[in-house]
C-alpha positions as CSV (number, residue, x, y, z in Angstrom):
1,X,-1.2,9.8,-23.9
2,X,1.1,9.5,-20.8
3,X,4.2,7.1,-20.9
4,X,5.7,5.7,-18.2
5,X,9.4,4.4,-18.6
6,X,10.1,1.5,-17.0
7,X,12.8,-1.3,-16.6
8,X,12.6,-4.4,-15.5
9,X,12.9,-5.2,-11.7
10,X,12.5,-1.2,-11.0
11,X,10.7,-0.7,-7.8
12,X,9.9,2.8,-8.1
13,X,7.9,3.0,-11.6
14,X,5.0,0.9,-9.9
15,X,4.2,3.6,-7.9
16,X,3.4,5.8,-11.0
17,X,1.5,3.3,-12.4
18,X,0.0,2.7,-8.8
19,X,-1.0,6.2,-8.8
20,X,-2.6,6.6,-12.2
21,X,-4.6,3.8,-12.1
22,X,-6.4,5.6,-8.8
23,X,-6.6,8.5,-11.1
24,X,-8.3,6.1,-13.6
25,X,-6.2,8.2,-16.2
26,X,-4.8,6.1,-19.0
27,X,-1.2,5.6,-19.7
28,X,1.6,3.1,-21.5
29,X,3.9,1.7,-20.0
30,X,7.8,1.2,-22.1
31,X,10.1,-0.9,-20.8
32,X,13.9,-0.5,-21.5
33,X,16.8,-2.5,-20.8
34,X,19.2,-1.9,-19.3
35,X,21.9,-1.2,-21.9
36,X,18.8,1.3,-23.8
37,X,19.2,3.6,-20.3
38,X,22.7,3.8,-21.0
39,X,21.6,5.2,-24.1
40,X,21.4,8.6,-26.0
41,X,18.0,8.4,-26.1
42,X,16.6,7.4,-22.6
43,X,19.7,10.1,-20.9
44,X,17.9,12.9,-22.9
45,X,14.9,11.6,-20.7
46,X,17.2,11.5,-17.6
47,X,19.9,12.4,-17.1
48,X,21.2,8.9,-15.0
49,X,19.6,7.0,-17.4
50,X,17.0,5.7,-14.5
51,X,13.3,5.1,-14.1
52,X,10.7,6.2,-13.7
53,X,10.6,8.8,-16.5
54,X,6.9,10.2,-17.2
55,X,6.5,11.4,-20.7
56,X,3.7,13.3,-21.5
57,X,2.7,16.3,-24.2
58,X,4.7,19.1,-22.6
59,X,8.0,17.4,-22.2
60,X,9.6,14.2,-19.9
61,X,9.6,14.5,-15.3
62,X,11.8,12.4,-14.0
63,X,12.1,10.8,-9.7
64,X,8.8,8.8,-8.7
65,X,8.0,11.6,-6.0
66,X,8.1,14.3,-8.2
67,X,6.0,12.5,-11.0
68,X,3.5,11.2,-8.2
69,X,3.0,14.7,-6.6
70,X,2.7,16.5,-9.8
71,X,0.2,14.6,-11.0
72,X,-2.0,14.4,-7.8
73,X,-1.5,18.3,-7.4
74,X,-3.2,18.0,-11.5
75,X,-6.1,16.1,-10.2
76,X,-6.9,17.9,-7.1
77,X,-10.5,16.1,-6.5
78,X,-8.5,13.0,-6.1
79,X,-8.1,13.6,-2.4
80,X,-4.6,11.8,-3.0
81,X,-3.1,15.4,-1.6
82,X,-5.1,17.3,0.9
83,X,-5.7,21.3,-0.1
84,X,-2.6,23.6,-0.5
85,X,-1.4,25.2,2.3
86,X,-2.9,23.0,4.7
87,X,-0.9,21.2,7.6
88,X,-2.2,17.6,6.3
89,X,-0.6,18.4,2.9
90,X,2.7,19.4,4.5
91,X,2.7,16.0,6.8
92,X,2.3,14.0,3.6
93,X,4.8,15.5,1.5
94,X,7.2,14.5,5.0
95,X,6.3,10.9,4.7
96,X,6.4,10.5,0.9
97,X,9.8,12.4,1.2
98,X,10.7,10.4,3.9
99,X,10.3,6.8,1.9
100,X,12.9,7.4,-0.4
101,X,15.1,9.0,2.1
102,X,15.2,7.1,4.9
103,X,13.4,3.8,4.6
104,X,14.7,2.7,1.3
105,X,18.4,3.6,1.6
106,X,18.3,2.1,4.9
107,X,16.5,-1.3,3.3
108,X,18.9,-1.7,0.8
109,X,22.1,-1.5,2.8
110,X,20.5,-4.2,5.4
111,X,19.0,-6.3,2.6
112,X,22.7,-6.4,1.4
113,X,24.4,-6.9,4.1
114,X,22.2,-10.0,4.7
115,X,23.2,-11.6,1.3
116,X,27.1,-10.5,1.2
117,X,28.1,-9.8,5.3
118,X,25.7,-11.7,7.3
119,X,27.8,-10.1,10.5
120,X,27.9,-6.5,9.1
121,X,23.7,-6.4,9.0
122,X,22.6,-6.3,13.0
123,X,23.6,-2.7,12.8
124,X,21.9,-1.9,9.3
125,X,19.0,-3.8,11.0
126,X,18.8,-1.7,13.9
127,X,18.5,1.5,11.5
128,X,15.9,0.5,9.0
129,X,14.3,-0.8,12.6
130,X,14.5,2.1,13.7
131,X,12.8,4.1,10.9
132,X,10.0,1.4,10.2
133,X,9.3,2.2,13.6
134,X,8.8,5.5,13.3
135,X,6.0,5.2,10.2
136,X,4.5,2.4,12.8
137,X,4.2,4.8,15.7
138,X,2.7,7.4,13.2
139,X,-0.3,4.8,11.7
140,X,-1.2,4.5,15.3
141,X,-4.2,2.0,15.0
142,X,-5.1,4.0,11.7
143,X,-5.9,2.4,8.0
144,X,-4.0,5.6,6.7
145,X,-1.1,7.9,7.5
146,X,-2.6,10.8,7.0
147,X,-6.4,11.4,7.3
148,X,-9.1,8.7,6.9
149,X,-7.9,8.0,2.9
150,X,-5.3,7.2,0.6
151,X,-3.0,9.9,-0.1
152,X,0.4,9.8,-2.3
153,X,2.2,9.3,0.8
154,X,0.7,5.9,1.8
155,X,2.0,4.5,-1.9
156,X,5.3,5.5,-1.4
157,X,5.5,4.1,1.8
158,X,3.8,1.0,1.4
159,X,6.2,0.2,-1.5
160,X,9.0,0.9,0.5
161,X,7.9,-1.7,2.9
162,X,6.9,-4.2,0.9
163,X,10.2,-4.7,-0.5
164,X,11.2,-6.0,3.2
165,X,10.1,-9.2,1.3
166,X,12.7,-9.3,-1.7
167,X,15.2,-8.3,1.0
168,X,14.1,-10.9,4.0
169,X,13.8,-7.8,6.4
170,X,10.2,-8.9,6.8
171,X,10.5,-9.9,10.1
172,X,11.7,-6.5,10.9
173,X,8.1,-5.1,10.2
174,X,5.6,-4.3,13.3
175,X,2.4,-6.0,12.9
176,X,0.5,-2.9,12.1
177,X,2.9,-2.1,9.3
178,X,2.9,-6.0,7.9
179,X,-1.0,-5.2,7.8
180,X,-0.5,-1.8,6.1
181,X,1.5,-3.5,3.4
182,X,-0.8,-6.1,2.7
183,X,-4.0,-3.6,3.1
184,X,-2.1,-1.6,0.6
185,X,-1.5,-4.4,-2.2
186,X,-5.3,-5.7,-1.7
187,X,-5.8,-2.7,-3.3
188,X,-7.7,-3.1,-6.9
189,X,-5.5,-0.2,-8.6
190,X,-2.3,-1.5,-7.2
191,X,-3.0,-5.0,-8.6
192,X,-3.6,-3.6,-12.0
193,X,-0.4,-1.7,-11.9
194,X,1.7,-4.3,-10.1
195,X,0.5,-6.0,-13.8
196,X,1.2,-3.3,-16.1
197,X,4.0,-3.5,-15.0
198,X,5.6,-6.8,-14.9
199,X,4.5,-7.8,-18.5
């Protein structure tokens, strides 16, 4: 049985959940605190003591891209990743890449800005701006970012959106990518993790 760890108020363990539901594969989910990811225990899982960790027969993987693109590279009749070696697969490993890299660094530090600085965030604004605008101008009219279905990449940037509205950066969002978001979360597999994994 897979085992996701989890912690309360995590963003990114959702997306493994998000992802196996789609896969239909089951899973449980264990939530730590967060004095249990200072622990022994959990750092033997990873090293920072973060989630998600993905626990399975052959050991623990650790970072929500890695987990999420090893197990759609397992279940290759997904269509979550396009074939190997193909240009489609290389253009959504760049976006799922690119979530964590630039959107949600960028989110954070104008979501907290907003709360502590209020006159420190027009900059930070203008960058996440800047990058939202750059996955807008890639959906071009389109339900997906890559291809004409879900892929790995469209969960990890979905998420990274959505969290516009936790930060009050959701007036920062194009009206495609507000769309996108709430396309994304209409989704049947997302609402089942979204549960999983606030219990």
């Amino acid at each position: 049985m897979l085992r996701v760890y989890h912690r309360d108020h995590a963003g990114r363990p959702v997306r493994v959940a998000w992802l196996l539901e789609e896969l239909g594969e089951p899973y449980e989910v264990t939530v730590i605190t967060s004095e249990e990811g200072k622990g022994e225990e959990h750092r033997a899982r990873h090293p920072l003591g973060r989630v998600p960790v993905l626990e399975d027969d052959d050991g623990v993987l650790f970072e929500s891209t890695a987990i999420c693109l090893h197990l759609a590279e397992a279940h290759p009749d997904s269509g979550l990743l396009p074939p190997p070696g193909t240009r489609d697969r290389s253009i959504v490993h760049q976006w799922t890449i690119f979530a964590p890299a630039e959107l949600e660094p960028r989110l954070i530090a104008a979501g907290t800005a907003m709360a502590r600085d209020p006159e420190t965030a027009p900059p930070l604004r203008a960058r996440f701006r800047d990058a939202a605008t750059a996955v807008s101008d890639a959906l071009d009219g389109n339900d997906f970012i890559v291809g004409d279905r879900l892929t790995v990449a469209d969960m990890f940037l979905s998420t990274a959106l959505a969290f516009t509205a936790r930060a009050n950066l959701a007036d920062e969002l194009a009206p495609n990518l507000q769309e996108y978001v709430a396309r994304m979360g209409r989704r049947p597999a997302f609402q089942r993790a979204v549960a999983r994994t606030s219990d």
